[in-house]
N, C-alpha and C positions, 0 to 999 in steps of 0.2 A: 504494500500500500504506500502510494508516494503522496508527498506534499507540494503544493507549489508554494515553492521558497520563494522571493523574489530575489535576483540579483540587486544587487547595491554600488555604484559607483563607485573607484575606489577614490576617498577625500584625498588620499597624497597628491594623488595627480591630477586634483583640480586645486587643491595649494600651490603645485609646481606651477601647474598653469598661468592662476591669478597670480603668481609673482613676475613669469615672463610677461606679462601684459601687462603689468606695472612698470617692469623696467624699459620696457621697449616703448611707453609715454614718455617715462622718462629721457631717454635716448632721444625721442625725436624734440622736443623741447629743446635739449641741447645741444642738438646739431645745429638746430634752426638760428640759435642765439649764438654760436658764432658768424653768420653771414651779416646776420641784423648789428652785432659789434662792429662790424666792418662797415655796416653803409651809413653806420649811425652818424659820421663824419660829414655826411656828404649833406645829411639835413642842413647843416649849418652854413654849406654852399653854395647849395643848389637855390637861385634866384630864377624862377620863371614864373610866366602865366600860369603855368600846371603845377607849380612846385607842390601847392597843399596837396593834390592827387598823387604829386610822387612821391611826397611823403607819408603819406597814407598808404601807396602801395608798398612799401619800404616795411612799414611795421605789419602789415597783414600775415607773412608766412609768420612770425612769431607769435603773431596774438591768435593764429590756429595753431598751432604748436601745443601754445597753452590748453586750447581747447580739447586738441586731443590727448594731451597728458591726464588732463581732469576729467574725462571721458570714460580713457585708461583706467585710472585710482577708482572711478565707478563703476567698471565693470569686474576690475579687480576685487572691490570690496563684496559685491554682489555673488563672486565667487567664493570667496572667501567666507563668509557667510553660509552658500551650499555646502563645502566642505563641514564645515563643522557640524551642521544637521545630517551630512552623510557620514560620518565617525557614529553620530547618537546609534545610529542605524544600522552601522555594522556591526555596532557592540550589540545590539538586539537579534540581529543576525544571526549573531555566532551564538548568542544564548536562545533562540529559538532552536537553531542547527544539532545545539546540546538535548536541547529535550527532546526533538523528536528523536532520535538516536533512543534515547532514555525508554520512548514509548514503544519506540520498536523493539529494546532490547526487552522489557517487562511482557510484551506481547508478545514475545517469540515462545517464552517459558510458562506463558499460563495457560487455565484451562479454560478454554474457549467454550467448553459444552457445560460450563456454571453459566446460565442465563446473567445473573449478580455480574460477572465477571464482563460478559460483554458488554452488558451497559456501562458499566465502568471503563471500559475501554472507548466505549460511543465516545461516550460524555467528554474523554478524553481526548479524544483523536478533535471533536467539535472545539474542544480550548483551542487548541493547535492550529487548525483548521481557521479558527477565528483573527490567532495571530499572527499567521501568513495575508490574512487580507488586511487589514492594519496596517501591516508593515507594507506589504504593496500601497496601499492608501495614503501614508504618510509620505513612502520614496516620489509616488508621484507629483504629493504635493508640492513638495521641493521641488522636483522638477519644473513646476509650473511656476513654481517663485521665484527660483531662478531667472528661469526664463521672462517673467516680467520685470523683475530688477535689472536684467541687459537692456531686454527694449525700452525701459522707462529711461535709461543713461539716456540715450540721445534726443529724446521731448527734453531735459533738464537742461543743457548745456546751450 
């Protein structure tokens, strides 16, 4: 008699993740801020009819830099956040994973033709039963919060 366990994301690897996407805002942020060091001189130069527009075009890749840095840090946090509701869940996992092992192993040694015995075992296998959809229910919830803490990053910015 099997159970549907659900799988569980493993949290490492959406911490790893949401750190590479932190730093990789980071990184572009400071790339950007070396060009913009460079042409910052020229504001003080450049005398034309367009000057305001060139100067404005001037600061634009930096001031999106920034936006995708803090984009970044929001999509990262949003990960970071799944991660740790996907730890809850694996620790629930592995202590679902233990019991039913436990059920199976009590079921394999008893006597199934005690009527007593099988209801005990129903009622049994029904907890189990119960706390596999739960845990399905909860993983997907994450997933769904997840998922809208990404999408809500770029309405915020």
């Amino acid at each position: 008699m099997s159970f549907n366990v659900p799988e569980i994301e493993n949290s490492a690897t959406i911490t790893s993740g949401a750190a590479e996407i932190r730093a990789a805002g980071k990184s572009v942020n400071q790339k950007m801020r070396n060009p913009s060091s460079t042409w910052q001189p020229i504001c003080g130069q450049y005398n034309a009819p367009e000057d305001g527009q060139v100067h404005r075009a001037m600061r634009t890749p930096e001031e999106m830099a920034v936006e995708i840095e803090t984009s970044a840090g929001k999509v990262a946090d949003g990960l970071d956040s799944y991660a740790t509701t996907l730890s809850s869940l694996e620790k629930r996992r592995n202590q679902l994973l233990a019991d039913i092992k436990d059920y199976e192993s009590a079921k394999a040694v008893a006597d199934l033709s005690d009527p007593t015995v099988v209801a005990f075992f129903a009622a049994w296998k029904a907890r189990l039963d119960h706390r596999c959809t739960q845990l399905r229910h909860d993983r997907d919830r994450a997933d769904s919060d997840c998922a809208s803490a990404i999408c809500n990053t770029s309405e915020s910015v």
